[in-house]
N, C-alpha and C positions, 0 to 999 in steps of 0.2 A: 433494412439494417436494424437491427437489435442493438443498443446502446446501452451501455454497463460502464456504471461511475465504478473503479476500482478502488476508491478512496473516499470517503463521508466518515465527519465524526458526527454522531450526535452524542449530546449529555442534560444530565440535570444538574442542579444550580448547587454547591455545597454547602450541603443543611447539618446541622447539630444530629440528626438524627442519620444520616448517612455522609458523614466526612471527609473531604479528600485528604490525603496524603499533608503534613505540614511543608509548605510553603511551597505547595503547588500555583497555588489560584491566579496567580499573576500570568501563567502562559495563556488562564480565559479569558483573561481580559475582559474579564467581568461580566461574561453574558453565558448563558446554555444555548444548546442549538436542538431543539424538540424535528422529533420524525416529521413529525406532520409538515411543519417549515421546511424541511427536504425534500416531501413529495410534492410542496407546488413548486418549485424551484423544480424538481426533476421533471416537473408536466408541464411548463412553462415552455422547458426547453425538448423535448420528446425522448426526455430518457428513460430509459423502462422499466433499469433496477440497478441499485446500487450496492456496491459494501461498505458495510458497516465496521467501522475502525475505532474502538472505544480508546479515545485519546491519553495520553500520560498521566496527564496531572490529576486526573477521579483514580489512579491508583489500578489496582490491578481486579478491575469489579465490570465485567464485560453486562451486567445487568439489563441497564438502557439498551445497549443495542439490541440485544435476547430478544425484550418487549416489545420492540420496533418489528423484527423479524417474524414473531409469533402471530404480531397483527394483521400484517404485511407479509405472506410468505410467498407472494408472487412480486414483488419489488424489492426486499430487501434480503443477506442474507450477512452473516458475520464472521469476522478472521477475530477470534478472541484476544487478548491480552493474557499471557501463563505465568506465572513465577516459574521459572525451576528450581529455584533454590527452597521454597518450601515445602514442611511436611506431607510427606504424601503427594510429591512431585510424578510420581511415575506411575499411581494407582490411578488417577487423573486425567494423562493422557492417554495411557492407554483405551479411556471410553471417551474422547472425547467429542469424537463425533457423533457419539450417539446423541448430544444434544441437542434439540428441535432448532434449525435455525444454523447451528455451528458448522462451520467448511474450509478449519482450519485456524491456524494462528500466527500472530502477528508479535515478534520481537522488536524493544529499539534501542537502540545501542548510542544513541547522545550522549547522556549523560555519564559523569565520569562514573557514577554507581555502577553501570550497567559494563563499560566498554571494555574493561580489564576481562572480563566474561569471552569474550570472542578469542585468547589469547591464551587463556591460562590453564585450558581443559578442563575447566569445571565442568563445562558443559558436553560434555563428549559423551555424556550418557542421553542427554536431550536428543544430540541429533541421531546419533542411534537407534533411538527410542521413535522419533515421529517419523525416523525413514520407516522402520518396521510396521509401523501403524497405520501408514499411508496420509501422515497429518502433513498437506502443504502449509510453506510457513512464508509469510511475508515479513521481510526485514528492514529495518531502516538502519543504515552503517556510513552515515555521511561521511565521505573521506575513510574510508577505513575499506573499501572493496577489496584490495587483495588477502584480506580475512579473512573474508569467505572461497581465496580459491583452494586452502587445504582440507576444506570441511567438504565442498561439491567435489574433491577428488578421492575422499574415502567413502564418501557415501553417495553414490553414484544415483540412486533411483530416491532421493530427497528433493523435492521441490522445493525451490527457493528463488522467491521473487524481490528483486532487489526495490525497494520503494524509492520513489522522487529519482532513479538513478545515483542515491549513493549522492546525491547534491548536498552541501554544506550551505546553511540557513540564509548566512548575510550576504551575498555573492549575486551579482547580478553580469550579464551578458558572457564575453566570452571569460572572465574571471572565474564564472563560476562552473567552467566545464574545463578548469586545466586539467584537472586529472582524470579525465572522461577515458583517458587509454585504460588506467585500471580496470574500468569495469568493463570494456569491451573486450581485456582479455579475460575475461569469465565467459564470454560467449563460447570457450570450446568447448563447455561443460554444458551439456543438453539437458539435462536437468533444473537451467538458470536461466531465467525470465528477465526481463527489463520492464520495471512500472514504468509508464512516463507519464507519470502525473507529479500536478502542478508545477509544470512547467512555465506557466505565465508568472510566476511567482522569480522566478529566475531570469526575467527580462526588464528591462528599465524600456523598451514600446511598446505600443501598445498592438491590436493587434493589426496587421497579422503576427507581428513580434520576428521580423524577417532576422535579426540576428537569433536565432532557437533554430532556424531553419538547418544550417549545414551540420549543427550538432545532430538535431533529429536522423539525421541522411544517415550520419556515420553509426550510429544506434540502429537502424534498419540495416544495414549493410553486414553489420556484423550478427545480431540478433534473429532478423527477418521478422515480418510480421504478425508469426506466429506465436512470438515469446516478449510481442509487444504488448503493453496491459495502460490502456488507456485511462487515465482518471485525475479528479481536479484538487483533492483537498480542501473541499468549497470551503470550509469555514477559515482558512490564510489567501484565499485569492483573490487574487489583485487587481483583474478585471474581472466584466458581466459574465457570467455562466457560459451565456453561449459565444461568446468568443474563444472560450478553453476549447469547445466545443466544434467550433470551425478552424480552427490550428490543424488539428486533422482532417478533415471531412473535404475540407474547400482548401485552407493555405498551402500544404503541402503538395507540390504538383508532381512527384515522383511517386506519388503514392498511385494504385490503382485500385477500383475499385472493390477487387476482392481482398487486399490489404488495410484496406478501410474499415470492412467487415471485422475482421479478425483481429486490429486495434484496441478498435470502438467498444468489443462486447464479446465477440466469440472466444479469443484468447482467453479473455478473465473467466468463462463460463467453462472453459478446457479447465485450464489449470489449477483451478480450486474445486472442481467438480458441481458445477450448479446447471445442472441441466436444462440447457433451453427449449 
């Protein structure tokens, strides 16, 4: 089985010479997370490659991860961070994947800056634009999932991977999956994926985290395991690595083995195009 983290940030620290965004710093919590620190962490636990998710708060500068990928282009690979609202939004994506490393991009829709965007067709040349292009895009829309059902129902051949499940931050057990119907009515849209990562994040036990368990069930039932995208968010997770890591492989006992496969690593390796 081939394992693929579909969620790692790394970053550097913010220096006077390269900036973050003003009054990001506080979601770092005062630390960077270097590649290197990812690959033993990834080797530690027998992971093979992961993606790279250049976090909010550095602003919209996918850099770090680029460099992680370039050095690493058998372990790592990248879902960029895009503006569309800026100049020269559209000359942009259109080459975007010619970048070394790049296999797509990564929207998030938190904060209030960003979420009036999902609503108000601004963006309707975006998704237009990366259906044509063939740019899968992984989204984060906590609470906000039936946004995305009129956007996967004009643009049918757009790949859109829902991150964390669309989970809202403070929420733990079954609180934090009351509106889990939303997103599993996205499942009729075959075009739409389910991340399920950092899910240990969303449990107050530890593992196996048997309350996560009947949510998971209902996420495979509707999704299957072929539009499941396993990954941990290591740098917010709440327990050891390989506990994220045996939630599927070993806790889940509906799962079988070739479903395990397609979770863990081949889904993420489908649907963003990274050939295994």
């Amino acid at each position: 089985m081939t394992i693929i983290d579909a969620q790692i940030h790394v970053w550097n620290p913010d220096t006077p010479s390269r900036p973050w965004p003003p009054g990001r710093a506080a979601y770092a919590h005062g630390r960077s997370l270097s590649a290197e620190e990812v690959l033993r962490v990834m080797d530690g636990a027998g992971v093979a490659r992961a993606v790279l998710v250049p976090p909010s708060w550095i602003g919209d500068d996918n850099s770090d991860a680029l460099t992680a990928a370039r050095a690493h282009p058998d372990r790592f690979a990248v879902m960029g961070r895009f503006d569309p609202t800026a100049p020269g939004a559209e000359g942009r994506l259109r080459h975007w994947l010619s970048e070394p490393g790049m296999l797509g991009i990564r929207l998030t829709f938190h904060l209030p800056l960003w979420q009036a965007w999902l609503g108000d067709g601004s963006l309707d040349w975006f998704w237009a634009a990366a259906e044509q292009a063939g740019v899968p895009l992984m989204v984060f829309v906590p609470g906000q999932a039936p946004a995305l059902a009129p956007i996967a129902a004009r643009h049918p051949r757009l790949r859109l991977i829902l991150d964390h499940l669309a989970r809202p931050g403070a929420l733990k057990d079954d609180a934090a999956f009351e509106d889990l119907d939303q997103v599993l009515a996205l499942a009729k849209y075959p075009a739409v994926a389910a991340k399920v990562s950092a899910l240990p994040c969303y449990s107050s036990e530890p593992y196996p985290f048997p309350r996560l368990h009947s949510h998971v069930r209902r996420i495979y039932e509707a999704f299957g395991s072929r539009r499941m995208l396993w990954g941990t968010d290591y740098s917010r997770l709440t327990c050891p690595y390989a506990d994220a890591i045996r939630l599927f492989t070993d806790a889940l006992d509906f799962l079988s083995r070739g479903d395990r496969e397609w979770i863990m690593g081949r889904a993420t390796a489908e649907w963003i195009g990274w050939r295994l």
